[in-house]
C-alpha positions in Angstrom: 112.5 162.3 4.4 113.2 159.6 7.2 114.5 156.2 6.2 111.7 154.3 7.3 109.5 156.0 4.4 112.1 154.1 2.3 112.4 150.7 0.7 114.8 148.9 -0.6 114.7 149.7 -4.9 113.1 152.9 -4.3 114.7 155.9 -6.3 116.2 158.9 -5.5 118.5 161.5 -6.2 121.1 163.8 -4.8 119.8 166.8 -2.8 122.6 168.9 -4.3 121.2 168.1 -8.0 120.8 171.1 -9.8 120.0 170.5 -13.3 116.5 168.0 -13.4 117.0 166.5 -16.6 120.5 165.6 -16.1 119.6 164.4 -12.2 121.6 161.4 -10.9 119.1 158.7 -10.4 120.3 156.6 -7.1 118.1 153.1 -5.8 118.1 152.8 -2.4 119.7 149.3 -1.1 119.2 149.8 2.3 119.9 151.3 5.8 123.6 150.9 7.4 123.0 152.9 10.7 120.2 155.3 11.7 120.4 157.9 9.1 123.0 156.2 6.8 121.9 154.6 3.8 123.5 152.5 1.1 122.6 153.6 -2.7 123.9 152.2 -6.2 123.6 153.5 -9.3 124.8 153.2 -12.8 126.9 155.4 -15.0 126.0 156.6 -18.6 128.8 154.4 -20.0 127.4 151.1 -18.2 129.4 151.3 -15.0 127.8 150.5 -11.9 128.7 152.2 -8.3 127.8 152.3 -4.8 128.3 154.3 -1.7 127.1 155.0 1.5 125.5 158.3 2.5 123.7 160.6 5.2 120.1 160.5 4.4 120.5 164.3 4.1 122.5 164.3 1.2 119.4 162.5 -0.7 115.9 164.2 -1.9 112.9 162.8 -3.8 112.8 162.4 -7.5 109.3 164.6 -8.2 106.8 162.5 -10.2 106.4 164.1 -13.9 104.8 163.0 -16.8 107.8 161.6 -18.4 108.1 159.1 -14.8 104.4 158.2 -15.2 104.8 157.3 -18.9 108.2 155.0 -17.9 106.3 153.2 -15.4 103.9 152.7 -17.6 100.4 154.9 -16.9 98.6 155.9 -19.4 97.4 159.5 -19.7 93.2 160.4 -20.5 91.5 163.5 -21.8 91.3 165.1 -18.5 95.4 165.2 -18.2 95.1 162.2 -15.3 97.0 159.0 -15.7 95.9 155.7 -14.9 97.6 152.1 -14.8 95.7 148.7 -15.3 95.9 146.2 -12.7 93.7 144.0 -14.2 91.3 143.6 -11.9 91.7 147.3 -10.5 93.6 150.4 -11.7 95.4 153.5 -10.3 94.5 157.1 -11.3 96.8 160.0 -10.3 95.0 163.4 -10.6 97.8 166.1 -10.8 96.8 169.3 -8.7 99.1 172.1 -7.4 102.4 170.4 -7.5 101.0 167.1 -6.0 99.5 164.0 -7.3 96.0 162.4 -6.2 95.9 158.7 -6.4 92.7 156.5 -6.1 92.2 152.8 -6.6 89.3 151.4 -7.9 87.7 147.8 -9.5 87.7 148.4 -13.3 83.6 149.4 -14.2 83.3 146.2 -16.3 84.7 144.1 -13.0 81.8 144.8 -10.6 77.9 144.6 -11.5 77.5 147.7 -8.6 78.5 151.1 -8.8 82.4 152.1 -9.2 83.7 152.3 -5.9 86.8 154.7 -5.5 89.4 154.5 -2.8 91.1 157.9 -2.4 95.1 158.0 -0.7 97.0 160.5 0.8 98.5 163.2 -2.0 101.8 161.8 -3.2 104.9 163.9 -4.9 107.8 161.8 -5.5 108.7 158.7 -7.3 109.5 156.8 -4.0 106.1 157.3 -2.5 104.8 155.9 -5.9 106.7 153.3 -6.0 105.9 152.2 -2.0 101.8 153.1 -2.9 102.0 150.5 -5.6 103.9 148.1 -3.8 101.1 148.2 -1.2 98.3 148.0 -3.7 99.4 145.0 -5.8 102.5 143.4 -3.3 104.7 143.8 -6.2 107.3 146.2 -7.3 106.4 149.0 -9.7 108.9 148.2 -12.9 110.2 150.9 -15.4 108.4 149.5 -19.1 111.4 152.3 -20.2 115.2 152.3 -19.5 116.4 155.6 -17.9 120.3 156.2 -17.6 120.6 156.7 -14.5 123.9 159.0 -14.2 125.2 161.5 -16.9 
């Protein structure tokens, strides 16, 4: 992970997590120096914290269904979620450990054909959250609220 794959808000957790359902979930405020960053978070009983770290003692939060649902995406018949952008929607395909987004106008949009846009394979919740940021040029919001330390 390098720092500028990161935006402020994104989420993250600690590298030395072992236990995923009880993993720390950190939002990244910002860069202090070259590989420093700034994170917050808040505790199960309500109490928010903040530190500064080395970028190596972070790692990705890998997308799951649980994530997609929280954000929001609905899941089809073919095990694929999607999310409504009124206009447009996202589709992640899930395939050996990664996730396939395409963008494309919603059918009953466009008189022509559906037209796909196909991105780069994505795996963690950061790269989610900066792909739909750069879709729609607005932040990707939880519709559920996760605790975000045990």
């Amino acid at each position: 992970m390098e720092i500028k794959n990161l935006r402020i808000g994104n989420l993250l957790t600690w590298k030395d997590q072992e236990e995923v359902s009880t993993e720390a979930i950190l939002t990244y405020v910002g860069g202090v120096l070259n590989d420093c960053i700034w994170l917050e978070w808040v505790w199960a009983d309500g109490e928010a914290d903040n530190t500064d770290c080395d970028l190596d003692s972070v790692k990705g939060i890998e997308i799951t269904d649980d994530w997609l649902i929280d954000f929001g995406f609905k899941k089809d018949n073919n095990g694929n979620y999607w999310i409504d952008l009124q206009t447009h929607y996202l589709e992640l395909m899930p395939s050996n450990g990664y996730w396939y987004p395409t963008y494309a106008q919603v059918p009953e949009m466009s008189h022509e054909e559906e037209q796909r846009v196909s991105t780069n394979r994505i795996k963690f919740v950061h790269e989610l959250q900066n792909l739909f940021f750069a879709i729609t040029g607005t932040e990707l919001e939880m519709k559920v609220e996760r605790s975000t330390c045990g």
